[in-house]
N, C-alpha and C positions, 0 to 999 in steps of 0.2 A: 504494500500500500504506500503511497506517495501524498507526504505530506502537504498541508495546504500551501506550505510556501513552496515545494519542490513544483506543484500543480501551477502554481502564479506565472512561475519561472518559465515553464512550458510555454502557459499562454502567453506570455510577453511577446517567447520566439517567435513563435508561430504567427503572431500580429506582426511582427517586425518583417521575418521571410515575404510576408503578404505581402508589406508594404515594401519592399523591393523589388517585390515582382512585378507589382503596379508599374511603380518610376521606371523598371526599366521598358515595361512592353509601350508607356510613355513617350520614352526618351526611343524605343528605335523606332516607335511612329513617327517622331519628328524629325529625328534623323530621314529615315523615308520621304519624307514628304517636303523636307530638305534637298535632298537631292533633287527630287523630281523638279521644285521647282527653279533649281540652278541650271537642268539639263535643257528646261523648257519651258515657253513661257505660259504660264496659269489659263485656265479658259474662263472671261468670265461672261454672264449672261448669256450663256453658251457660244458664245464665239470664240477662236484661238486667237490674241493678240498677233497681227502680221509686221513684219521690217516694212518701215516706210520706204520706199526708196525712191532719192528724185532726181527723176528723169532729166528734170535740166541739166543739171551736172555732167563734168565731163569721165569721161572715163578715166582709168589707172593703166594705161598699158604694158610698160614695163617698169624696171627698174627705177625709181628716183619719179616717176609718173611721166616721164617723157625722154625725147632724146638727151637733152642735154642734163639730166640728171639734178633738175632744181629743186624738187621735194615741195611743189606744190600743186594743190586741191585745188580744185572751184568748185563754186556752192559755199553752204552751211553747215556745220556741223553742230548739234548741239552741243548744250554743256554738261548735261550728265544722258549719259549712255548707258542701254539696257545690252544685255547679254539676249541675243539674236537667237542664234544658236551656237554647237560646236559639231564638227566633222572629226571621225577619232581614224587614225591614218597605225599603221604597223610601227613606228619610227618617228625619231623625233623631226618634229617641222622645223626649220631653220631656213627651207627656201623662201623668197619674197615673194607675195600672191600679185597675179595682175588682175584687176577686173577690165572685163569689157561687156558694155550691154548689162546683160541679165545673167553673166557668169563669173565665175571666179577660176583661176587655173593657178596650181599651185604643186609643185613638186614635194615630196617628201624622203628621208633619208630611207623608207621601205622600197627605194628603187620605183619609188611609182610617180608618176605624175596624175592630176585627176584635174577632173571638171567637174565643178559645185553649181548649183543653182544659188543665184543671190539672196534671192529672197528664203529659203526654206534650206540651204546645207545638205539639201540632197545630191548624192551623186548622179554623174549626167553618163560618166565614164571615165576609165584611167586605163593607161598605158603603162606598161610595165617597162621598163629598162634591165640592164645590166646591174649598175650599182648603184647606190643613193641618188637622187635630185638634191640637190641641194642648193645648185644655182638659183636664184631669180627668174623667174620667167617673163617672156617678151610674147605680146599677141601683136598682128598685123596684118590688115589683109587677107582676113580669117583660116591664119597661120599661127599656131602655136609652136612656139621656138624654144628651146632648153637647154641645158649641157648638163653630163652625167660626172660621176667619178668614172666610168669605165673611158671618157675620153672622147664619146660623141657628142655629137651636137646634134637633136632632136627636130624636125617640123615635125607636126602631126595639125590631124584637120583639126580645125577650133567645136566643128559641131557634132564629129563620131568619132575622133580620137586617132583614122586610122594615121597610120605612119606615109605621111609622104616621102620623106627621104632621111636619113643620116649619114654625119659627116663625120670624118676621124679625122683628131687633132692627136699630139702623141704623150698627150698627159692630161690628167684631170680638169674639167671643165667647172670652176667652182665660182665664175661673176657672171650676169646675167649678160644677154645677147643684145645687140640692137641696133635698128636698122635704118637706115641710110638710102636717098635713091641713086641710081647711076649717075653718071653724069651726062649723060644726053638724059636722062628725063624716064626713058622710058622701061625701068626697071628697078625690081626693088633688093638691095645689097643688104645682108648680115653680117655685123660685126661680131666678133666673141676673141676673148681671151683665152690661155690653156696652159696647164703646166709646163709644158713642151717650151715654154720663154715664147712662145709666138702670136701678135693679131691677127688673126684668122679671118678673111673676107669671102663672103659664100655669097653665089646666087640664090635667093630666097626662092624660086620657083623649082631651082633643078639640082640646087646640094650641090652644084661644081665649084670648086674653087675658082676666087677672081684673081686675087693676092693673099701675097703674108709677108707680115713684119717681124723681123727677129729682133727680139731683147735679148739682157745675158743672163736673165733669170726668170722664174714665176713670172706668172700673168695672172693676179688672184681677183683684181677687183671688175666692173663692168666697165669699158671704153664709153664714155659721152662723146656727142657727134653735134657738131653745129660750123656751118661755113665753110664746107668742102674739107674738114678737116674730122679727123678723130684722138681723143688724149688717152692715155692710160697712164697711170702709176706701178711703175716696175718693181720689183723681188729685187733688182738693180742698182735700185735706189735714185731711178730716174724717172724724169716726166717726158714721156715722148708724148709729141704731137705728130701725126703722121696726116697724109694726103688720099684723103677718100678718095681718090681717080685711080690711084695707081701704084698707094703703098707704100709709098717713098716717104722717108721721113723729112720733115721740116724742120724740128728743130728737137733737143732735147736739152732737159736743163738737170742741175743736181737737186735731188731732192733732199738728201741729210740723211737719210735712214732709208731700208728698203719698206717698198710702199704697198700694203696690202689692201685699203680705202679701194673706192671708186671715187674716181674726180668728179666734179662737174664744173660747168662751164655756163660763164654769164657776160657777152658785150666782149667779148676777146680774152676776158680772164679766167683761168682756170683755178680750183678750188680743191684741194688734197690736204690731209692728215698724213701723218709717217708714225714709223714705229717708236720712235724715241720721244712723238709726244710734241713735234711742230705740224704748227697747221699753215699751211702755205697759201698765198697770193701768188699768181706768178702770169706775166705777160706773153700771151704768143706771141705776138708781130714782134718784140723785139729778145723773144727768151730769154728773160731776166726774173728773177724770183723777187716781187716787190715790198714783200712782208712776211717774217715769220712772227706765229703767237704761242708761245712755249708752253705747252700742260706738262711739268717737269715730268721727264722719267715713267712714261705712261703710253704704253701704244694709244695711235687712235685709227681704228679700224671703219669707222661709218663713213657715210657719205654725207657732205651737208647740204642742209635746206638754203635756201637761199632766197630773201625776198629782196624788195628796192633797196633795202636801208645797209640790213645786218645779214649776217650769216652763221648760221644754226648749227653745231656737232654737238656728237656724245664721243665719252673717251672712256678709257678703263679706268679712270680715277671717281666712278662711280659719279661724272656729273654732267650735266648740258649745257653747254660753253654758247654765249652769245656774242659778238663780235662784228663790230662795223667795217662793212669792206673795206670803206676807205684807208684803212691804217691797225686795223686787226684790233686795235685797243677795246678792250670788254667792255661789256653792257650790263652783262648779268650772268650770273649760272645756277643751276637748279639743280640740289643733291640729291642724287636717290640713292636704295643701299647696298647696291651694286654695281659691276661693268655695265657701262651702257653701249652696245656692239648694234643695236637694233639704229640704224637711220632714221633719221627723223622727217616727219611730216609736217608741212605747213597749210591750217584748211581756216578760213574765216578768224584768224586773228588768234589760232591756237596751234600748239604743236603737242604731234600724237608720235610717240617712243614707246620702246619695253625696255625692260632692263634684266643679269641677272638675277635681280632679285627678285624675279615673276611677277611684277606686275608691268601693266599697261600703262601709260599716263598721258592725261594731255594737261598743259600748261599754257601760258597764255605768252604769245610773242612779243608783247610790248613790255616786261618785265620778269617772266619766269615762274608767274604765282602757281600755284596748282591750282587745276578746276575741279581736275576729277582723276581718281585712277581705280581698279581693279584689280586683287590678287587673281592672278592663274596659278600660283605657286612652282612652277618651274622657269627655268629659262627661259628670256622669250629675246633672241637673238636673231628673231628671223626681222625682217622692214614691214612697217605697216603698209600695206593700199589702203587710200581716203578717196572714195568715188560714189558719186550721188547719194554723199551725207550718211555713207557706210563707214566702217575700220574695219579690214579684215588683216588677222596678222597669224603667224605660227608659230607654237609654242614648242622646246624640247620633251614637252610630257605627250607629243605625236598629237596633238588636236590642233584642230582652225578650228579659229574663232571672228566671228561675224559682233560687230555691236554698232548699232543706234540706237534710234526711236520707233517704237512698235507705233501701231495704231489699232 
């Protein structure tokens, strides 16, 4: 027989076991229902909330959102952005998406490239490769353009994926493509970089080679193309500008460190980071390097934004450096708590980055405030697309991610 107090004792447990089992079948309701609504947006009044997307805006098509690699939007963007959807890919995303239209095209390190619908992150189709996508991707012409690690360089059709041709370069393809017309007018040229040290210039209709420029090293980042000319930043440690006609180089200047960035180019001047942490000014017409702006002791791996006034990087010194063309001297910078490797975007008076420390951010260009950010909690290394008041960007935890405004 068991005492009254031994009996109490019992009962306590037993109320207590209950009430644990409550909290927890509690807690993983709401974890449940947590998740669901991070994966997808609630339904309410029975309708699913849709991505607004506006049509005025212009597209993202490749790298940097155009040829000359300036990192800006048109349109609007709001200031606080809803999680759209995600696309869950085999491998981590780190390639930069393009949109065009009502699509997104985006490479992933599971050797795939694919085609998302804008609005809804369904798949349209993907192409399998050899080895990682990892590059940037280029649309044009309703040509999707890519470069692999196995070393080719990809068209496939923009609307069934098939493969119309690949090209072999003789090392890993890892800056995005971009294209260029002939010089009579009546055709359209592909530029790409390649480990092999060479710029690589292809017929966009038939894969044949037109030219190629030799460097003495890597070719990591995307060549910008503007005035019969194209630049790239060398493994060299130099900035060649070369002659869309015919390959020939123009001029080359020292860059200080070898250069793994994509340049871009604004009114004849060109715009690079180097490894050691200077960000460069430098002239074509008379190849002269008109400004260096020291981030000590700090690779800077991005490409900058570039509006009228200032000009926009991230560096590995976990920050976003703002700086007036004119003479490089800062504006502003914005910490976050990590490398910031993701290129930045300029869309309606804001700029939209990741960083590694998983989150998303956009901040405002006239100063550097924060607007808004969002953890994804992995790396997010890949460049944002800003296109008809969308972000789409990839993350190392293998998902794209889409955000605006529902309706």
């Amino acid at each position: 027989m068991r005492s009254q107090h031994q009996q109490g004792d019992v009962l306590k447990t037993a109320m207590l076991a209950t009430a644990v089992a409550v909290l927890c079948i509690g807690a993983g309701s709401w974890l449940a229902a947590r998740r669901h609504t991070v994966g997808s947006p609630q339904v309410t009044d029975g309708r699913r909330p849709r991505l607004s997307i506006h049509q005025e805006a212009a597209d993202w098509p490749m790298f940097g959102g155009g040829p000359q690699h300036l990192g800006r939007a048109a349109g609007t963007l709001a200031d606080k952005l809803d999680l759209a959807w995600t696309f869950k890919t085999s491998g981590p995303v780190k390639s930069s998406p393009a949109v065009v239209e009502d699509r997104v095209f985006v490479g992933s390190s599971d050797a795939n490239l694919y085609a998302l619908d804008l609005e809804t992150g369904h798949r349209l189709w993907s192409y399998k490769a050899a080895e990682a996508v990892d590059a940037p991707v280029c649309v044009e012409e309703g040509i999707v353009f890519a470069g692999s690690a196995d070393g080719f360089l990809y068209a496939l059709d923009a609307n069934d994926g098939a493969l119309r041709w690949r090209y072999q370069t003789g090392g890993q393809i890892a800056g995005g493509a971009n294209c260029v017309r002939s010089p009579k007018g009546n055709g359209l040229w592909i530029v790409v970089g390649s480990y092999d040290g060479s710029l690589h210039c292809v017929d966009a209709q038939t894969g044949q080679r037109v030219w190629t420029y030799k460097t003495d090293n890597y070719v990591n980042g995307s060549p910008a193309v503007a005035d019969g000319w194209c630049v790239i930043g060398g493994c060299d440690a130099r900035i060649h500008v070369v002659s869309v006609a015919d390959g020939n180089g123009i001029t080359t200047m020292d860059g200080g460190s070898y250069i793994a960035a994509s340049a871009a180019t604004w009114a004849g001047y060109v715009y690079v980071g180097n490894y050691n942490g200077d960000f460069l000014r430098a002239d074509v017409a008379t190849g002269k390097i008109l400004w260096r702006c020291a981030v000590p002791d700090t690779p800077i791996l991005t490409s900058p934004a570039i509006s009228e006034q200032v000009v926009i990087f991230g560096a590995r010194d976990k920050q976003v450096h703002c700086v007036r063309q004119e003479d490089g001297k800062a504006v502003w910078t914005f910490k976050a708590l990590d490398n910031v490797d993701s290129s930045p975007a300029i869309c309606d008076g804001k700029v939209v980055f990741g960083s590694d420390d998983g989150r998303l951010y956009v901040i405002r260009a006239a100063d550097g405030g924060l607007v808004w950010s969002y953890l994804i909690g992995k790396a997010v290394t890949s460049s944002p697309a800003v296109a008809h008041g969308v972000v789409v960007v990839g993350c190392d935890d293998g998902c794209v991610y889409a955000f605006g405004e529902m309706k």
